[in-house]
C-alpha positions in Angstrom: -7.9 -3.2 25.9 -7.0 -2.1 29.4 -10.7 -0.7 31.0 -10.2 2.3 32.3 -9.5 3.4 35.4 -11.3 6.3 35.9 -14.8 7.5 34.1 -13.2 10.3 32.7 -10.2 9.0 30.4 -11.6 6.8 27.7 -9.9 9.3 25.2 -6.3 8.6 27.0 -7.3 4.7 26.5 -8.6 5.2 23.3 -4.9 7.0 22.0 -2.7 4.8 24.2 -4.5 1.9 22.9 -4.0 3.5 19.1 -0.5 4.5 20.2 0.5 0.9 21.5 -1.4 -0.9 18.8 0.4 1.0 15.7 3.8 0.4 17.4 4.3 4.1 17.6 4.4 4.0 21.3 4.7 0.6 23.0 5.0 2.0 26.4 1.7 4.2 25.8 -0.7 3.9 29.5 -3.9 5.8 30.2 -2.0 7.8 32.8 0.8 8.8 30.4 -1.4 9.9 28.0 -3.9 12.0 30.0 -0.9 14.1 30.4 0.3 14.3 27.4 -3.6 15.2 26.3 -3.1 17.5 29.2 -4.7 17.8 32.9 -6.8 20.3 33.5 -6.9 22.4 30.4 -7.6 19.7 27.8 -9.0 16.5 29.7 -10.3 16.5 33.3 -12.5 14.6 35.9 -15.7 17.3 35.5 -15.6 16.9 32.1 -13.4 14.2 30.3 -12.0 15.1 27.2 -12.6 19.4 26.9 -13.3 19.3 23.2 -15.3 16.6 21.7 -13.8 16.8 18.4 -10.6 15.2 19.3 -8.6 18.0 18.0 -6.3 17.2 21.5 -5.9 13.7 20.2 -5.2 14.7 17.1 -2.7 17.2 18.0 -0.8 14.7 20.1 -0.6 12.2 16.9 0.9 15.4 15.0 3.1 17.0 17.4 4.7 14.4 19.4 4.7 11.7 17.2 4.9 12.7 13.8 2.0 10.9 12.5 -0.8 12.1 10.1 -4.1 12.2 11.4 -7.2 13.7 10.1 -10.3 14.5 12.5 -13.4 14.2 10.9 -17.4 14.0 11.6 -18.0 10.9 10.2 -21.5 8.6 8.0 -21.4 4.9 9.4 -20.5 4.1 5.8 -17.3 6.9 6.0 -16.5 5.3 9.2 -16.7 1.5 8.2 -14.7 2.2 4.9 -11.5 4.3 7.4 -11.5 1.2 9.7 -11.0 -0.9 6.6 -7.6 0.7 6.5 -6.4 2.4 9.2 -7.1 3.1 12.9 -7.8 6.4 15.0 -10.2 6.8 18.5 -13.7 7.5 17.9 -16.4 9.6 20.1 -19.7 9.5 20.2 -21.2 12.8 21.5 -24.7 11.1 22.5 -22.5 7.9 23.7 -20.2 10.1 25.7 -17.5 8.1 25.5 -14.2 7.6 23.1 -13.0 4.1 21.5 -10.0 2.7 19.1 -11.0 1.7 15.9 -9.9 -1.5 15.4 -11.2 -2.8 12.0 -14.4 -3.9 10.7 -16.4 -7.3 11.7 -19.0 -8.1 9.9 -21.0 -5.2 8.9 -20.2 -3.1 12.2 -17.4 -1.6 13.5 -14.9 -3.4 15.2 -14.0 -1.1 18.3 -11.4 -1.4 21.4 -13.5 -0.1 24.1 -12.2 0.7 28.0 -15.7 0.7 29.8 -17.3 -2.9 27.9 -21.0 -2.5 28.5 -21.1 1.1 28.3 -24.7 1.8 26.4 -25.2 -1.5 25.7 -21.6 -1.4 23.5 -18.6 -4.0 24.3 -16.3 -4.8 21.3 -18.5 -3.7 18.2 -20.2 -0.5 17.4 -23.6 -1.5 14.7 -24.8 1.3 11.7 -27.9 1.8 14.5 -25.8 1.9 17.4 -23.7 4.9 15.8 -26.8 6.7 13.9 -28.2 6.5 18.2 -25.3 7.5 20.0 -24.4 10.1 17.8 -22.7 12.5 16.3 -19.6 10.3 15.9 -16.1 12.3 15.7 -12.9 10.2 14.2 -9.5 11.0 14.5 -7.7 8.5 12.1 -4.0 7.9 10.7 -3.9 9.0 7.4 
């Protein structure tokens, strides 16, 4: 994954990555995104992404694409069993920041993540990292 360029658009990286990754949007950037997510109203530079649910993201899966997708405040265990079979972006309100899901490796979650290193996090997300960094949202294909 593409880090980002600024430290306010991990959920733009996080959907283009989802978008590019699913094939439902090969030309999908960070820049195109944040305006489809929507500058000021819904994501800005004071505040990133305006409401930490996703329901933007979400709404941008829907309405643009046509793609299911369910937001949801997920358990480790609900998380770990969605990235077994599907992908979405995932927040972390205590981590601040938004990932893809990728999959699973081993028992943690396998993530895309635009700022490696954040927290101590780079390409995997453990059941202690997510109980610490907390409460988790997930917006997932369904």
């Amino acid at each position: 994954m593409p880090v980002q360029a600024h430290d306010w658009t991990c959920s733009a990286c996080a959907l283009a990555w989802v978008l590019r990754s699913t094939g439902l949007d090969n030309s999908a950037t960070e820049e195109s995104v944040t305006y489809m997510i929507g500058v000021p109203q819904n994501i800005n530079s004071t505040y990133g992404l305006m409401d930490g649910s996703g329901v933007a993201l979400q709404s941008i899966l829907e309405d643009t694409y046509d793609q299911s997708a369910e937001q949801r405040w997920p358990t480790f265990d609900q998380a770990y069993a969605i990235a077994g079979q599907t992908t979405g972006c995932l927040g972390g309100s205590g981590w601040y920041h938004w990932c893809a899901l990728r999959g699973v490796s081993g028992s943690n979650l396998w993530i895309a993540n635009s700022a490696p290193g954040w927290h101590g996090i780079w390409d995997t997300l453990s059941r202690e990292q997510f109980n610490a960094l907390g409460p988790f949202s997930l917006v997932s294909l369904i």
